[in-house]
N, C-alpha and C positions, 0 to 999 in steps of 0.2 A: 504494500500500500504506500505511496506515496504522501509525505511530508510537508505541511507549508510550512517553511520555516519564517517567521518573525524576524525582522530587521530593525535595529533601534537605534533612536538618537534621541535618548527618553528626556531632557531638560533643555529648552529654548527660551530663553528669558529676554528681554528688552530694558533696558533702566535708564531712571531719567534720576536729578540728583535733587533732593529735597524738595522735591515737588509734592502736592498730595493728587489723589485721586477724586472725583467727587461725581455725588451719583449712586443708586444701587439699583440692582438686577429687578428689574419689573418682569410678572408673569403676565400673560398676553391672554386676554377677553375672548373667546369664540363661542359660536352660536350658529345652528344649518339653519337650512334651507332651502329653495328650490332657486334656479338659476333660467332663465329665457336659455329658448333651444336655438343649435349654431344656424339652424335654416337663418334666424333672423339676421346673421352678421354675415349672411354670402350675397345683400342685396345690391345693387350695381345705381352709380348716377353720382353726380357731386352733390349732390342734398343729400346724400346717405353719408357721403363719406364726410364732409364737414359737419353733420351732427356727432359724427365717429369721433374727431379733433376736438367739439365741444364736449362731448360724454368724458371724453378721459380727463378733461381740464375737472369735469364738473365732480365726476367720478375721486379723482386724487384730492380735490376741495372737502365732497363731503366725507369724505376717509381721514381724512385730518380733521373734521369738526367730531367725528363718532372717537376715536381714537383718544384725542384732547378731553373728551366727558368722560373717558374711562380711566384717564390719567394716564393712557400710555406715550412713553416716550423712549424716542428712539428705533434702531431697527426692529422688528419682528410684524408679523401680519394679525390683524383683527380681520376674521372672520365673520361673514354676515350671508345666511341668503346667496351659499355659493359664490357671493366676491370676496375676495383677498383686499384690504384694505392695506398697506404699508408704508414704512417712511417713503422710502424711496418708488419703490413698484406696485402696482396694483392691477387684479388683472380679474376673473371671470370665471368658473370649468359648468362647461354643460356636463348634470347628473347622468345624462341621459351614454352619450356619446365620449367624453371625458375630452374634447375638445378646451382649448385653453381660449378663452374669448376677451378683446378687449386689453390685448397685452400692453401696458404703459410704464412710461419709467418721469418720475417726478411733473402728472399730468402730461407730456409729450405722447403723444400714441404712437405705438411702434408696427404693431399688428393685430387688425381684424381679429385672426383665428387663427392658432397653429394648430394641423389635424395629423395623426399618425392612421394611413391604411389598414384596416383591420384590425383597427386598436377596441380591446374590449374591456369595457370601464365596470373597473370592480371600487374603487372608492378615492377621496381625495380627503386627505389627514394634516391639517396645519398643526404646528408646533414650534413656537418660538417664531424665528426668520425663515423659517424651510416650510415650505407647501410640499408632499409628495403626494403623485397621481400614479395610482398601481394599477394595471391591467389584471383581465380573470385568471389568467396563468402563471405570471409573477415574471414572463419574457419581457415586457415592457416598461418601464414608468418613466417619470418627469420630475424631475425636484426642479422647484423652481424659490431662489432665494431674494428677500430683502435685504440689499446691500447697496452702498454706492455703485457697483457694477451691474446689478440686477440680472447674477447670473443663474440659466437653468440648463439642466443638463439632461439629453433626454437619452437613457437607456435603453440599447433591444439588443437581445441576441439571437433575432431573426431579421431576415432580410426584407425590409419594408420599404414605404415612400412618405417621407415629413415632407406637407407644404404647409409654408409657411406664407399667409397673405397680409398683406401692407397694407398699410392704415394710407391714407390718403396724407402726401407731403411726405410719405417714407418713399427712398428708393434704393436698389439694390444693384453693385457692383462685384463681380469676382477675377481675382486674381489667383492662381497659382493654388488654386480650393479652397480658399480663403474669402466668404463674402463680408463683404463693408455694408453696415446699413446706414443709411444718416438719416434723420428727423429732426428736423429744429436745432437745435443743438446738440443733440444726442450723435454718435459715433458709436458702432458696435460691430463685433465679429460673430460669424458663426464658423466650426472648423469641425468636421465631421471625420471620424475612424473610418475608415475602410467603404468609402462615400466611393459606390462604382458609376454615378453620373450624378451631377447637380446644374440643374436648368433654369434661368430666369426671364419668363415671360411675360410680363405686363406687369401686374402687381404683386405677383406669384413666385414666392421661391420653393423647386421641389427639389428634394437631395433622395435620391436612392442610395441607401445604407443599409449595413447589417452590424454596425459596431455604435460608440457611443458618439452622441452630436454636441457641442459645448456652442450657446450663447454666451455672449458677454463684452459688456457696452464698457468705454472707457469712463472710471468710477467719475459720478457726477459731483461729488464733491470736489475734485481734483480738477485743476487746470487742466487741459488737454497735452498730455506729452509723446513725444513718439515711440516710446516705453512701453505705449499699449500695444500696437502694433506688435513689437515686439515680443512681447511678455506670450501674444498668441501662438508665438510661431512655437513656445515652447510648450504650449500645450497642446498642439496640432499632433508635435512629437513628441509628447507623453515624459516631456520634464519638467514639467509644470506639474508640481505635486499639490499643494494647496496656495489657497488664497483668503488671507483673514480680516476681516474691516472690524475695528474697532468706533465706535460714537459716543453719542451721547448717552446721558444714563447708564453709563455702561456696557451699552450693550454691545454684543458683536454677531459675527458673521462668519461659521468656517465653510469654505467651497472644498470640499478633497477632490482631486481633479482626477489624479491614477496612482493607484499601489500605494496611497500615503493616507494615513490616518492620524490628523490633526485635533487636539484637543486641548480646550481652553482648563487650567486647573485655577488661575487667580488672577483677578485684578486690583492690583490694592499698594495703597499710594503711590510708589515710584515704579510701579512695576508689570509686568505682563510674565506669566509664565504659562509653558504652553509642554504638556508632550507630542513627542512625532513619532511614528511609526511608518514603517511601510515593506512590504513583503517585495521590494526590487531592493537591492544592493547598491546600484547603481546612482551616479548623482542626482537630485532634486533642486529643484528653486520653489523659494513661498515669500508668495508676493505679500505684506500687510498695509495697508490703507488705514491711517488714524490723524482724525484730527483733533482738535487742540478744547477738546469738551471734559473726556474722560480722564485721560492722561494729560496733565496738563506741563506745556514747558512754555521756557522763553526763548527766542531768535539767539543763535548762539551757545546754545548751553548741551554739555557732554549728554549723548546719547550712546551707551554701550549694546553687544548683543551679546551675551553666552551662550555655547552651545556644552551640554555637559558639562556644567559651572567651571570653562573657560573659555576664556575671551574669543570673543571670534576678531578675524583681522577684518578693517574695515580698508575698501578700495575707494577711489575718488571718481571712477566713471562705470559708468554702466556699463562698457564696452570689455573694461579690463573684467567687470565680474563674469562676462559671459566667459571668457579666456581660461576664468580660476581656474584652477587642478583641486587645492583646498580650500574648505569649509569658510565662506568670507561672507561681506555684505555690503551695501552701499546702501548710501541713505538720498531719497531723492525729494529734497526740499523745495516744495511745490509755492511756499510762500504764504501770508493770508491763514498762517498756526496752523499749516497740512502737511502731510508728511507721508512718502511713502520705503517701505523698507524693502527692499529686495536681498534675497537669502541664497544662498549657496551652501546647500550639505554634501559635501564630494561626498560621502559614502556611508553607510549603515551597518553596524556592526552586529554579528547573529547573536542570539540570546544573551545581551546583555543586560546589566542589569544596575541601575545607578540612580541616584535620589537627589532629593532638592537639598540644598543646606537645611540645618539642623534636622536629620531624621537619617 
């Protein structure tokens, strides 16, 4: 019988110096309901599609008035009546079809309806900032996260067809299997595993696949940099292990991308500590996106990363970290109290086994 063996780099911390933290962990209000069936978001004409533009503005408006009465703050989704309400994203699942409807990121509508071929909807479970939608078999689903990236990730390990249709003011480019969406200000990638054609016809993107498909828009907190770009091509090719957004209230965001298992253990005054896992050996990058709510600093001031409480080395370009051989980091200071971390773990060592200070 065959073995998974565990690969670990069990202690990732971030430190800032005398700062505090401020903020605590809110649990997130949900409540069902029934949801409009997807017939009604396949209608065609500009008076559909610009009520589409107004519904998400009006949609992310009253999700922030429902959310603000329940005192939630920060990332995570409130639940209503089959809509996803969240900081950032908010979106729609028909009960019926398991169709994703209404997909928007900070009121910008990004897409109508994203539908999977022969997808058979067994149920849609919010929890914190992750939506997942699970098909009757268990071959399919959809996580779909509230974070400044607002990304979701749709899994099958059968051979199917996602199309994905546009909201009116989206449009869609591909490169090299790599599609660019833009909306208003919004910029996002899609990058699909093992994608044996992907076609874009009018408002229509279809990807024939049979591996996993990754969204994700450059985080809307953040200045636009060309980092994002970037950062996809290494999750295209599956070194892109996670991705963590810290906010307000503290709350956060883990994306696990491939073979890596990310988990938040503390936030609390100068610090972030995090373990990592992951069943490849092989090197990782984890991108983090935090701004200046939870973890608070000043312009200029020492920010450290430990990896297995020690220091990791920090490089000064993005370009030298891609280069790394070891375990390093760069920090890319976006300006406006943002900040993003970019990580490099050349390598995971088998069953080992090691702890935070004092324990």
């Amino acid at each position: 019988m065959s073995k998974i063996i565990k690969f670990t780099a069990i202690f990732l911390a971030l430190t800032l110096l005398f700062l505090p933290v401020l903020g605590q962990m809110n649990s997130n209000d949900n409540s069902q309901g029934k949801s409009k069936n997807d017939s009604n978001m396949m209608k065609s004409g500009n008076n559909y599609n610009n009520s589409m533009r107004e519904n998400a503005r009006e949609m992310y408006d009253n999700g922030s008035r429902m959310r603000n009465a329940r005192g939630m703050m920060g990332m995570g989704f409130y639940n209503s009546k089959n809509s996803n309400y969240g900081s950032y994203v908010t979106f729609s699942v028909d009960n019926t079809t398991g169709n994703v409807l209404n997909f928007a990121i900070s009121g910008v509508a990004i897409f109508n309806s994203i539908n999977i071929q022969g997808f058979d909807f067994k149920s849609s479970t919010t929890e914190g900032a992750q939506t997942k939608i699970a098909s009757m078999d268990g071959s399919t689903g959809i996580q779909i996260h509230d974070n400044p990236a607002a990304v979701f990730d749709i899994k099958t390990g059968n051979s199917t067809t996602l199309n994905f249709n546009l909201a009116s003011g989206a449009s869609a480019t591909k490169q090299d299997n790599t599609i660019t969406i833009t909306a208003g200000n919004i910029t996002a990638y899609i990058v699909s595993e093992k994608a044996s054609s992907i076609n874009i016809a009018g408002n229509q993107v279809s990807i024939d696949t049979s591996g996993n498909t990754i969204f994700r828009a450059s985080p809307t907190n953040m200045p636009n940099d060309k980092m994002e770009g970037r950062f996809m091509e290494q999750v295209k090719t599956k070194k892109a292990g996670a991705e963590v957004s810290v906010g307000k209230s503290d709350k956060y965001s883990i994306v696990n991308y491939s073979d890596m298992n990310v988990s938040m253990k503390s936030i609390a005054k100068d610090r972030m500590r995090m373990t990592v896992n992951s069943s490849d050996p092989s090197g990782k990058f984890i991108l983090m996106n935090i701004d200046n709510s939870s973890l608070i600093w000043n312009e200029g001031q020492k920010i450290t990363l430990y990896l297995d409480n020690k220091t990791l080395r920090e490089v000064g370009t993005e370009q030298e970290l891609y280069n790394a051989t070891e375990s390093s980091f760069w920090l890319n200071k976006t300006g406006n109290n943002k900040m993003q971390a970019l990580v490099y773990i050349s390598k995971f060592s088998p069953d080992r086994y090691c702890c935070s200070p004092g324990h």
